[in-house]
C-alpha positions as CSV (number, residue, x, y, z in Angstrom):
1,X,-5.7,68.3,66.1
2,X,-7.5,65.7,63.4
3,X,-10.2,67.2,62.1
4,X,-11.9,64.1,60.3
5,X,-15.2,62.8,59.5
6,X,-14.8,58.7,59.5
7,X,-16.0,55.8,60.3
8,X,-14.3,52.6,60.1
9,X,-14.8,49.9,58.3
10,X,-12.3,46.9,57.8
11,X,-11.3,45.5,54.2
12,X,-12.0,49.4,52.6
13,X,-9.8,51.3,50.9
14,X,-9.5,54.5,52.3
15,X,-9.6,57.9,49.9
16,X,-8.6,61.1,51.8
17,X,-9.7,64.5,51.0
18,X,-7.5,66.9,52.4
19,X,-9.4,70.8,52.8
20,X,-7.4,73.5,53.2
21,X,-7.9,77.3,53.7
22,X,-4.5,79.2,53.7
23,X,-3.4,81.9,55.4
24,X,-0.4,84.7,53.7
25,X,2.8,86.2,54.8
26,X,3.3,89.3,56.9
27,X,6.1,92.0,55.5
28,X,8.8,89.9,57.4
29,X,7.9,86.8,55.1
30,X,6.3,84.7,58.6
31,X,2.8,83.2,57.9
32,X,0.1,84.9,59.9
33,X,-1.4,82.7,62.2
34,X,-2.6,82.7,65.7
35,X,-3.7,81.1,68.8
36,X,-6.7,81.5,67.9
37,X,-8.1,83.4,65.0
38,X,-11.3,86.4,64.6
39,X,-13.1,84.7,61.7
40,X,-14.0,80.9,60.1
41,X,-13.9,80.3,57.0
42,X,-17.3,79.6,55.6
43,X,-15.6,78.0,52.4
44,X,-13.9,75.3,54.4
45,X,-17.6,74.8,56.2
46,X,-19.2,74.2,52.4
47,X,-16.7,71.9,51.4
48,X,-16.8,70.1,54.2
49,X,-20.9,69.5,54.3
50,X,-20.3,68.7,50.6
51,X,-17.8,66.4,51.0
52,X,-19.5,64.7,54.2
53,X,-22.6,64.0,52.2
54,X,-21.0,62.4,49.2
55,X,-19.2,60.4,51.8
56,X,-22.0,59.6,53.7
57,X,-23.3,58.6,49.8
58,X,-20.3,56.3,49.1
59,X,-20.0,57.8,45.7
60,X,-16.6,56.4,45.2
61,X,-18.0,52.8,45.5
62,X,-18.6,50.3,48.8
63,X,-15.4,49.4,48.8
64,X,-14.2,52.7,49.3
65,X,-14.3,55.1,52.7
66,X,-13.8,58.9,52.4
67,X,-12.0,59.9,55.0
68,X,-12.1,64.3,55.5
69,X,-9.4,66.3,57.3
70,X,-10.0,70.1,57.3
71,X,-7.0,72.5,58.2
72,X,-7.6,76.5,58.6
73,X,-3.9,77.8,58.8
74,X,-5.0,81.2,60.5
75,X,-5.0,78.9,63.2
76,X,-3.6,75.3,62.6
77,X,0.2,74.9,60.9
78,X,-0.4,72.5,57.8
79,X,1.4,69.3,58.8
80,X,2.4,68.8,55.4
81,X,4.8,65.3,55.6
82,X,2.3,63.6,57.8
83,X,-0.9,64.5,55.0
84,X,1.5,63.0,52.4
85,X,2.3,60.1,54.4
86,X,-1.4,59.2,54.6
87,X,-2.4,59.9,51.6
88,X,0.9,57.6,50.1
89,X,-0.2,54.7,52.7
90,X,-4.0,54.7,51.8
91,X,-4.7,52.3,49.1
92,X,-7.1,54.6,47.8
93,X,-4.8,57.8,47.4
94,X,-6.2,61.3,47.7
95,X,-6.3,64.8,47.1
96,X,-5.4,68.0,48.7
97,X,-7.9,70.7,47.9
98,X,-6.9,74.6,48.4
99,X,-10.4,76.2,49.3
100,X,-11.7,79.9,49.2
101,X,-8.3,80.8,48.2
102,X,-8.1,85.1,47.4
103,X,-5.5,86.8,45.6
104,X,-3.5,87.4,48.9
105,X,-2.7,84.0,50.0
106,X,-2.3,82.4,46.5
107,X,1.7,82.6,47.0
108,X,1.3,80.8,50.0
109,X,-0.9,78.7,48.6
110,X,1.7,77.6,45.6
111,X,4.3,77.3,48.3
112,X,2.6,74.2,49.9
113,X,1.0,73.4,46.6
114,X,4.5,72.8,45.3
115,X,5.9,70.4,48.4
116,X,2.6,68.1,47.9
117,X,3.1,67.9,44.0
118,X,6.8,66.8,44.2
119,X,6.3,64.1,46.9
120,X,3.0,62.8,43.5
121,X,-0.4,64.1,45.4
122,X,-3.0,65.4,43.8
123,X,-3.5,69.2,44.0
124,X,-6.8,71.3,43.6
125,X,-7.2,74.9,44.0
126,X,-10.1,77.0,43.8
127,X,-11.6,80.2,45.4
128,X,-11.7,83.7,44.6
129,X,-8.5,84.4,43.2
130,X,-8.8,81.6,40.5
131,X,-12.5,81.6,39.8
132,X,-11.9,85.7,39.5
133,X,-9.1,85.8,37.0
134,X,-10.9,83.2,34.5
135,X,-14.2,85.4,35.2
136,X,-12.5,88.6,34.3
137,X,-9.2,88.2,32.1
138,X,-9.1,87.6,28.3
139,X,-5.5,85.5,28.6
140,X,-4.7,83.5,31.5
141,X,-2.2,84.9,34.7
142,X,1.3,83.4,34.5
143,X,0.6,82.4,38.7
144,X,-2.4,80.9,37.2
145,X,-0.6,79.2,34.4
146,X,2.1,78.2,36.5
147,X,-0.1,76.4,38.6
148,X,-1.1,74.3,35.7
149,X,2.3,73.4,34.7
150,X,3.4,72.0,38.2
151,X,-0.2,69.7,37.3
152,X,-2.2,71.4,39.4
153,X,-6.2,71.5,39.1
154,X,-8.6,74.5,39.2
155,X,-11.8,74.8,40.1
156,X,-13.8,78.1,39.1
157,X,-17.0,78.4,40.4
158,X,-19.0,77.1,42.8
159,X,-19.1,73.1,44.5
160,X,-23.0,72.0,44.9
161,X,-23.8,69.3,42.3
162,X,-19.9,69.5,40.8
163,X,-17.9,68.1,44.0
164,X,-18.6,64.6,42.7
165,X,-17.3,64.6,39.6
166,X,-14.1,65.9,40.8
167,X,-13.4,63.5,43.6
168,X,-15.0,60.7,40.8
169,X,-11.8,61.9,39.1
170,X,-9.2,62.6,41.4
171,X,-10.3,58.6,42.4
172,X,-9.2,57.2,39.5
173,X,-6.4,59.5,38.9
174,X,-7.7,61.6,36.1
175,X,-8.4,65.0,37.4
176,X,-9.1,67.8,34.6
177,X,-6.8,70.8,34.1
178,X,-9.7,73.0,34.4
179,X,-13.3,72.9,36.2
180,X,-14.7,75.9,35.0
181,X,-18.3,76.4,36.3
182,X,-18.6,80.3,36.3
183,X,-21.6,80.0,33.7
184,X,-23.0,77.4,35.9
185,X,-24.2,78.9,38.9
186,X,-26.0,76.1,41.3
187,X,-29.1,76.5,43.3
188,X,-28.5,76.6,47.0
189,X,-31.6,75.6,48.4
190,X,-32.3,72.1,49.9
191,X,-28.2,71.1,49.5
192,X,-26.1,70.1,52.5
193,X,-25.3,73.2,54.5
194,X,-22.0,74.1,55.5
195,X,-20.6,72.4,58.8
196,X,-17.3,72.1,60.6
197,X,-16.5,70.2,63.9
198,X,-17.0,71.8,67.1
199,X,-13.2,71.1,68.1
200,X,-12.1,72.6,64.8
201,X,-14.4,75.7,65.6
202,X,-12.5,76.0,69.2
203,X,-9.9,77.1,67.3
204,X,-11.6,80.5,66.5
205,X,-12.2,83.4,68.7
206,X,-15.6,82.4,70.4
207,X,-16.1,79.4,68.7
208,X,-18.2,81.0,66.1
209,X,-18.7,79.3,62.8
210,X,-20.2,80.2,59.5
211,X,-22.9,80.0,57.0
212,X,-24.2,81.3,53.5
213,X,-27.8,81.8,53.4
214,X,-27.7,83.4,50.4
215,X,-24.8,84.2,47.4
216,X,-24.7,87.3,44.8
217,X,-25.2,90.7,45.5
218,X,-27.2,93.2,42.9
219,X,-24.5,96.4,42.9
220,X,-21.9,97.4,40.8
221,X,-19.1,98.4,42.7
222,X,-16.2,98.6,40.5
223,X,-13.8,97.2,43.1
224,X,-16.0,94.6,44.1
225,X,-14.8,90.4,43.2
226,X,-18.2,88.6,44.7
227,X,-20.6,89.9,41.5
228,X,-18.4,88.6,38.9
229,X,-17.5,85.3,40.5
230,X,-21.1,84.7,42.1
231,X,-23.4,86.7,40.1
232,X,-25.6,89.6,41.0
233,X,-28.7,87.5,41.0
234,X,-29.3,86.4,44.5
235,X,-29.2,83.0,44.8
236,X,-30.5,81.7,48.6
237,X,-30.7,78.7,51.0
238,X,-34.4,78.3,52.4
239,X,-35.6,78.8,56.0
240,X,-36.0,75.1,56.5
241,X,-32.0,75.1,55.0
242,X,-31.1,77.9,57.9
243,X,-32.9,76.1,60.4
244,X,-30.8,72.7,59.8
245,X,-27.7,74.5,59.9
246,X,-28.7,76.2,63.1
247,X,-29.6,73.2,64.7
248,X,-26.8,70.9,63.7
249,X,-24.7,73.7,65.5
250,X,-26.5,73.9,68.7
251,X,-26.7,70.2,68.9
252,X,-22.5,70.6,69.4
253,X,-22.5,73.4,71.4
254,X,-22.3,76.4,68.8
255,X,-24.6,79.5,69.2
256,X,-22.5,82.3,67.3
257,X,-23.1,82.7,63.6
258,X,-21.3,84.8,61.1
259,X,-23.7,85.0,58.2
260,X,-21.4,85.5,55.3
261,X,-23.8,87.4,52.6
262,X,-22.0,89.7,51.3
263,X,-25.6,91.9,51.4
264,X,-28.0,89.9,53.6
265,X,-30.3,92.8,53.6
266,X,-30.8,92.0,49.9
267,X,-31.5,88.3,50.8
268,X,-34.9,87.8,49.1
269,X,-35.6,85.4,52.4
270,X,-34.2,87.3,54.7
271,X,-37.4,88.0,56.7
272,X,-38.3,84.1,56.3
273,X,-35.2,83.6,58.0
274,X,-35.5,86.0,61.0
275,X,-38.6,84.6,62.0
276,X,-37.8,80.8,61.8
277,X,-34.6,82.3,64.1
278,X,-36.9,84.3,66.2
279,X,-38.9,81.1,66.7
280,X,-36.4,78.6,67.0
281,X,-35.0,81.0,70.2
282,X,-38.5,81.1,71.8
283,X,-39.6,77.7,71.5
284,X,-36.4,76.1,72.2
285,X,-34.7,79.1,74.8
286,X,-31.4,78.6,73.3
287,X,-29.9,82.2,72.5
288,X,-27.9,83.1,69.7
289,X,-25.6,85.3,68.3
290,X,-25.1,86.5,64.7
291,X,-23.1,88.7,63.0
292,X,-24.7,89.8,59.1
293,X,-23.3,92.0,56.5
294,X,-25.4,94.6,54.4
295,X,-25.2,97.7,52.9
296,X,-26.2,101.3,54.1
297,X,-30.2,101.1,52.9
298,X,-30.9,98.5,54.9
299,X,-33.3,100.6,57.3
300,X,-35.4,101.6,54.1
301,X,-37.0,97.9,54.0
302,X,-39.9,97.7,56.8
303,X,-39.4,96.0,59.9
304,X,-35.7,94.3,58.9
305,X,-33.4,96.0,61.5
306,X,-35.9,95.3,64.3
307,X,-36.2,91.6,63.4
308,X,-32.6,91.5,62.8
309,X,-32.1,92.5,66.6
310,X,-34.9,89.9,67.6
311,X,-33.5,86.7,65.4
312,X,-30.0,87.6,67.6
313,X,-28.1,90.0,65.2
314,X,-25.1,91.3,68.0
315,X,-22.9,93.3,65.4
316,X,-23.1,94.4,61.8
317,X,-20.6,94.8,58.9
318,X,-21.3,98.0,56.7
319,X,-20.1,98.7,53.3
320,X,-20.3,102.6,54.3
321,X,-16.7,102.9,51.8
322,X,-16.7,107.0,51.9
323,X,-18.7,109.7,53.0
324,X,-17.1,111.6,49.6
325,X,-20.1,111.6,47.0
326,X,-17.8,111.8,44.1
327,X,-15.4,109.3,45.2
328,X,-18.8,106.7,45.9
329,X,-19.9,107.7,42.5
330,X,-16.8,106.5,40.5
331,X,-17.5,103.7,42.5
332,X,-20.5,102.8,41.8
333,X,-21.8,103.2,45.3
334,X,-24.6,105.3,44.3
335,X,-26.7,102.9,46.6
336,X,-25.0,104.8,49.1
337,X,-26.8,107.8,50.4
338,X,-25.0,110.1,52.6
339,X,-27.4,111.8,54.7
340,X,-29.5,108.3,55.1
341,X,-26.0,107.0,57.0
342,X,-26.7,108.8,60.6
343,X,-30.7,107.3,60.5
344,X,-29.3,103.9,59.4
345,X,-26.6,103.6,62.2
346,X,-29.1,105.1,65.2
347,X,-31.8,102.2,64.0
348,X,-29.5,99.8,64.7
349,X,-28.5,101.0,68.0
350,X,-32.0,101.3,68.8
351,X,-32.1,97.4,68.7
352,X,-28.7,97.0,70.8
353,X,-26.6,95.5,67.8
354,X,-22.8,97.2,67.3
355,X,-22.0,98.6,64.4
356,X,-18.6,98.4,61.8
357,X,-18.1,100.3,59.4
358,X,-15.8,99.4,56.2
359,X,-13.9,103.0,54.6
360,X,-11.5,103.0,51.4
361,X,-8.6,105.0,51.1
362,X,-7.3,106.3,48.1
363,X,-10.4,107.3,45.8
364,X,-9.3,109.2,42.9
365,X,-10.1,112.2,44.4
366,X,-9.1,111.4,47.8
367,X,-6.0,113.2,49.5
368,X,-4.4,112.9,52.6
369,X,-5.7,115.8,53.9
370,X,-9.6,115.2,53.0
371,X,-9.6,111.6,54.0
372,X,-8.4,113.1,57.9
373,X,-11.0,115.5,57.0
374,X,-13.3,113.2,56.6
375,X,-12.7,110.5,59.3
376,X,-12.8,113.4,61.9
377,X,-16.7,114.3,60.3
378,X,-17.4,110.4,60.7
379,X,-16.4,111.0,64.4
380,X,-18.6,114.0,65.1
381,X,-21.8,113.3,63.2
382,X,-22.1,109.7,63.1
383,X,-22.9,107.4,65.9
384,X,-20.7,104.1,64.3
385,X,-18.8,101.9,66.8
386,X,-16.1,100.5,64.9
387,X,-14.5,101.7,61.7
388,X,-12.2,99.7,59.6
389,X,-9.5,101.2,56.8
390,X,-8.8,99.3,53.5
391,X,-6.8,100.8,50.6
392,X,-8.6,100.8,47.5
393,X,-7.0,97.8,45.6
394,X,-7.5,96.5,42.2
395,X,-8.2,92.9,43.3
396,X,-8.3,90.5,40.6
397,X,-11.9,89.3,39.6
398,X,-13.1,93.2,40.1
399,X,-14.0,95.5,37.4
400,X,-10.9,97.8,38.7
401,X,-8.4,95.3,38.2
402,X,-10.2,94.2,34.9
403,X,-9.4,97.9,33.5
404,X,-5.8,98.4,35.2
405,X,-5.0,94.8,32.9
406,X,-6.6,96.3,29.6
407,X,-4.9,99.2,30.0
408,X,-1.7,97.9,30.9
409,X,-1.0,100.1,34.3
410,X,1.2,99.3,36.7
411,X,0.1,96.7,39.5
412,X,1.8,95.3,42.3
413,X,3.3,92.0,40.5
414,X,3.5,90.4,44.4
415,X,-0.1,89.0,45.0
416,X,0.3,88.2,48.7
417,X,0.1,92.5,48.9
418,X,-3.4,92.3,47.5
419,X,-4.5,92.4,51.4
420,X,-6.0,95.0,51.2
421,X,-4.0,96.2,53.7
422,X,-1.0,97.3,51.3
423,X,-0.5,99.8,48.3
424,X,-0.1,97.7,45.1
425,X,-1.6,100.7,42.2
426,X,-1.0,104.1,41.7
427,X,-2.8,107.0,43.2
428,X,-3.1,110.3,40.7
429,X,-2.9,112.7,44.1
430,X,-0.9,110.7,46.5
431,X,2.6,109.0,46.5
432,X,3.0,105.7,47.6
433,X,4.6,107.1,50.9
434,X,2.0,109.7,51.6
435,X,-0.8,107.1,50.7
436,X,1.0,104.6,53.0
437,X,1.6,107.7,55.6
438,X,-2.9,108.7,55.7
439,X,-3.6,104.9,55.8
440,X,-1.9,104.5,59.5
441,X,-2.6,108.4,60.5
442,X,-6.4,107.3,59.5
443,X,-6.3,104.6,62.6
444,X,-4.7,106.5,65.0
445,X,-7.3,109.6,64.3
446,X,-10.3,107.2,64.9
447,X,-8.9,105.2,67.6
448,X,-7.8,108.2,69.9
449,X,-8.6,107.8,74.0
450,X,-10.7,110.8,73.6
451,X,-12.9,109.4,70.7
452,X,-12.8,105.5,72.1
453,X,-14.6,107.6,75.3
454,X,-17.0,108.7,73.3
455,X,-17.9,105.8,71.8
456,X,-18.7,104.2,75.0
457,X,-20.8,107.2,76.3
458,X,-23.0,106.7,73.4
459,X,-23.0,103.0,74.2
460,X,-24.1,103.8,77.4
461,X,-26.8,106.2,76.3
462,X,-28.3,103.4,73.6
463,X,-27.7,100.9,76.4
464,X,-25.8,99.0,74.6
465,X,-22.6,96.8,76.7
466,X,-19.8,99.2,77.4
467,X,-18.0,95.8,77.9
468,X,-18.5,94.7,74.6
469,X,-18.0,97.5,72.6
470,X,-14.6,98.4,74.9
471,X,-13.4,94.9,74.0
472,X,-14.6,95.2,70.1
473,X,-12.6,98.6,70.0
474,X,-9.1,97.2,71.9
475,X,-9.2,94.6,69.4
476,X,-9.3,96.5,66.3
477,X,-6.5,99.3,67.7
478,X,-4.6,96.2,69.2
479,X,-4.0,94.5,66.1
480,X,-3.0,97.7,64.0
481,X,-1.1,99.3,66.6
482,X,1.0,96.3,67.7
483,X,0.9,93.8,65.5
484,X,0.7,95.8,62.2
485,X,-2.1,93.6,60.7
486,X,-5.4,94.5,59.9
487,X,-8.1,93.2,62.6
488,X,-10.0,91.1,60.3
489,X,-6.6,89.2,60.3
490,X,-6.4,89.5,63.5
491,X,-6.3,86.9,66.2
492,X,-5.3,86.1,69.8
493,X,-1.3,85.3,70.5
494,X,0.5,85.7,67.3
495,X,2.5,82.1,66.4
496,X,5.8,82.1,64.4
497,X,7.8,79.2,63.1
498,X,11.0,80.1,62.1
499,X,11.3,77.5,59.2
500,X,7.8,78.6,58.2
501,X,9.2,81.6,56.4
502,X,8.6,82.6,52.4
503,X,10.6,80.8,50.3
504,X,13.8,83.3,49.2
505,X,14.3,84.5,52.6
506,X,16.7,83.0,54.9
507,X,15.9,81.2,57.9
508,X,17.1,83.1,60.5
509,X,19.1,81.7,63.6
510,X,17.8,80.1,66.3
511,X,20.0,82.5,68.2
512,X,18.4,85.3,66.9
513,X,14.9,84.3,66.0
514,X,14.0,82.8,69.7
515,X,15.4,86.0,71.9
516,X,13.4,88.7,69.1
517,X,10.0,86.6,69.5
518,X,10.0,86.4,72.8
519,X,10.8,90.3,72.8
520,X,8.3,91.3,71.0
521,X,5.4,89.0,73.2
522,X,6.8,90.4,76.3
523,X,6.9,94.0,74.7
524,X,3.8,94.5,73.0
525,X,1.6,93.1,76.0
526,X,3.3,95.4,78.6
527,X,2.4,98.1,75.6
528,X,-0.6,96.8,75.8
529,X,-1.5,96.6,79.9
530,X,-1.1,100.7,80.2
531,X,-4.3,100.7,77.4
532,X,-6.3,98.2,79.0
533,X,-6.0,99.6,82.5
534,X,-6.6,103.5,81.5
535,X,-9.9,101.8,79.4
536,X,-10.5,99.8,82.0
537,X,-11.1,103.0,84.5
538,X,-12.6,104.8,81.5
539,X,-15.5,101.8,81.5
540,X,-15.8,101.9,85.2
541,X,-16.0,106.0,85.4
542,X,-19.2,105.6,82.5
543,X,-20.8,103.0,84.4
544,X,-20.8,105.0,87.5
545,X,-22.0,108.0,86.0
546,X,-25.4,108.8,87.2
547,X,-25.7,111.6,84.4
548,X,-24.0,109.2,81.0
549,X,-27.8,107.3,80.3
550,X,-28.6,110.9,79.4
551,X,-25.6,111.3,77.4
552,X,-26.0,113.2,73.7
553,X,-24.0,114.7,71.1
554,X,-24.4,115.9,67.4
555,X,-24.0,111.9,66.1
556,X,-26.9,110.7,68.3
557,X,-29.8,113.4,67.0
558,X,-31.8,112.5,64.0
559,X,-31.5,115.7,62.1
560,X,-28.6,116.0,60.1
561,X,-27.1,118.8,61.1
562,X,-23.2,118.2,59.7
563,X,-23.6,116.0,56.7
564,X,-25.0,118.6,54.1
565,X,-21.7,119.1,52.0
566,X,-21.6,115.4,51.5
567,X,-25.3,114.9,49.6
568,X,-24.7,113.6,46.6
569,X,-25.3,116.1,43.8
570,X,-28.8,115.5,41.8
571,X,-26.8,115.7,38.0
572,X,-25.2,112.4,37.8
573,X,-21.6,112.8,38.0
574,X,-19.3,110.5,34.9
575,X,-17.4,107.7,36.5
576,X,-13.7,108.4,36.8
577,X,-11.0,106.8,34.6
């Protein structure tokens, strides 16, 4: 598929700007990338808007036509000899651009960094992993310096207003070691919004693409990149801004939104924005779908949940990250408020809107047997759809990893582990193995047949879709169950090359790769068509019940009747080493 924005003009030369997001390997050293995959990447859509405008500018002179290709390798294999070959044949040359790249795919990132620097292109990366580690570290990473050995670019920061200069200098051959704007952090408002191609969006699950409205988020979570890479003062895009971005969609056929604030509930605007939504729906009787992240307060500001379910919200991410007040308080969750949870999640069911809940593993004072203990309390006395596991990682650019550094404890040295979804520290009351042992025992507590049916009897009794929330829970179980990856990496029909492989591992066979692929897509789906069919008949036995609209439990009552042991203690507690 070309995903370019061009129009042709004879007698120019022609300047390509090649946007990449990367993907990472799984265990077996295969990149992971799918049919089609859960999320966009809202990166990819700022870069691109950026780079459309200055193209639509002719910044690089009249004689000269940028020509944009975007590539999102969850779900599109990089074609890596034909970008060279354009960008050798164009008498403008070009330059390859890593975007949004995190700590987890910046080994595959090098990989194909390395194959476009020895055929002479130009090579930028920037994203989390880069703009994090020159946030946070005194010296620079040897992955980092290695990068700038092989004559590789970095860009630290953010684009608006600095996306000029660069392709100024990648133009004329000179780019910069270093673009450092981490002081520097832009305004959002009135600049081009981000923007991908409606074919290009085909390519995720739904056809859903992204926006920002706002960046920065005003908590302290020691774990947490996004405040040291995009500040904790919030930083926003403007109603009219939302309303363009909107609209541009629609015009192509796209009515699903993620809104990619880390804390949209902390959006200064947010309200300003729900209502131009709320009004743009009424006036024009186009419905749309977003999906919003905030934290667990969010019901303490006045009237946001039930505009949030009128500007089209369908399903919310929540930092919920433990239930344990002294894990949440070495943290620096204290935001989070333990008996507030249950009221939070029954607002938003009030309003129709599915809930998913984010939950960290391995807390200092977490052990294998509290954290069951605790997931089987989540199940009981609060009403949350979906929950998700993460271990607790050290993630370069966070105040956690900042620490392990300065205090020279052992880390993971393989950055395509910091998933999330791997060990790479150590725990003070778990081994590695029994860490690695609760992490999969914590999924297949949540995600029993017994629990998933209760689930959708609350859906039923907050007439919410059964439908829905069924397929929202298969996906989740699905992808850790039988493809071993986490559901936000998730996707539909896993694809495998067998020469797309990490480099120092072999290429296997033809002989033996073929006949084990197509083993394990004919094995996992007949795994899967026992699960579908016994939820199937569990979906169709709720629907039918007369008596499941007047369905309760302990979960789906207002008063907290199971949550007291979790309060949080009124003397402050000191933040764990």
């Amino acid at each position: 598929m070309d995903n370019r924005a061009k129009v042709s003009e004879k007698n120019k030369k022609e300047f390509h700007v090649v946007l990449i997001k990367p993907s990472h390997y799984d265990d077996e050293g295969y990149v992971i990338q799918w049919h089609r995959s859960a999320l966009p990447s809202n990166t990819l859509a700022v870069l691109y808007g950026l780079s459309r405008d200055l193209a639509g500018k002719g910044i690089l002179g009249e004689d000269v036509e940028i020509v944009i290709s975007a590539y999102d390798e969850t779900n599109t294999r990089i074609p890596v000899e034909k970008i060279i070959s354009e960008i050798k044949s164009a008498h403008g040359g070009g330059l390859v651009g890593f975007t949004g790249v995190q700590s987890n795919q910046f080994p595959r990132t090098m990989d194909l960094a390395a194959r476009f620097r020895e055929a002479g292109v130009q090579v930028c990366i920037g994203g989390f992993h880069v703009s994090g580690c020159l946030s946070m570290l005194q010296s620079v990473p040897h992955d980092i310096q290695r990068a700038m050995d092989m004559g590789i670019s970095l860009f630290a920061g953010e684009a608006e207003g600095r996306l000029e200069d660069l392709l100024r200098d990648a133009y004329a051959g000179t780019l910069k070691p270093v673009y450092n704007y981490l002081n520097e952090l832009p305004c959002i408002e009135s600049q081009p919004g981000p923007f991908l191609p409606s074919e290009f969006l085909r390519r995720s699950a739904g056809s859903c693409t992204s926006f920002d409205a706002g960046r920065g988020c005003p908590f302290k979570c020691s774990f947490c990149t996004i405040i040291n890479v995009q500040g904790r003062k919030s930083r926003r895009r403007s109603a009219d801004d939302v309303e363009r971005i909107v609209r541009e969609n629609i015009a192509q056929g796209v009515t699903r939104f993620f809104i990619t604030d880390d804390n949209f509930a902390r959006n200064r605007d947010w309200e300003a924005i729900f209502d131009r939504l709320i009004e743009l729906q009424e006036t024009r009787g186009i419905k749309i779908r977003l999906t919003i992240q905030v934290d667990t307060m969010c019901h303490r500001i006045p009237g946001f949940i039930e505009k949030a379910g009128k500007a089209g919200v369908a399903r919310v991410f929540i930092g919920l990250e433990n239930i344990n007040p002294e894990n949440l308080q070495a943290a620096g969750k204290s935001q989070n408020k333990i008996p507030e949870y249950r009221r939070m999640l029954l607002a938003w069911r009030s309003v129709g809107v599915n809930t998913c809940a984010g939950y960290i593993l391995g807390f200092p004072s977490d052990t294998a047997e509290s954290i069951i203990k605790d997931i089987k309390t989540i199940q009981r006395e609060l009403p949350v759809d979906l929950l998700e596991f993460f271990f607790l990682t050290p993630l370069p650019g966070s105040e956690d990893h900042q620490a392990m550094v300065q205090s020279s404890a052992w880390m993971d040295p393989d950055l395509n582990n910091y998933d999330l979804n791997h060990v790479t520290a150590k725990h003070p009351r778990m081994s590695k193995e029994e860490w690695e042992r609760v992490y999969r025992l914590a999924w297949e507590t949540y995600y029993t047949p017994e629990h998933i049916e209760t689930v959708l009897k609350r859906a039923r009794a907050s007439n919410m879709s059964i439908g829905k929330t069924m397929f929202l829970l298969l996906w989740f179980y699905v992808c850790i169950k039988y493809e071993g990856l986490h559901p936000l990496e998730g996707g539909y029909f896993r694809h495998k090359y067998r020469l797309d492989r990490r480099p120092g591992l072999p290429i296997e066979s033809p002989f033996i790769f073929y006949p084990r692929r197509l083993w394990e897509i004919v094995g996992n789906h007949a795994k899967m068509l026992p699960l579908l069919w016994k939820c199937g008949r569990m979906r169709r036995r709720i629907k039918a019940d007369p008596d499941a609209a007047g369905y309760t439990d302990s979960a789906l009552v207002t008063q907290s009747t199971g949550l007291e042991e979790y309060e949080i203690p009124s003397a402050p507690m000191q933040k764990s080493n």
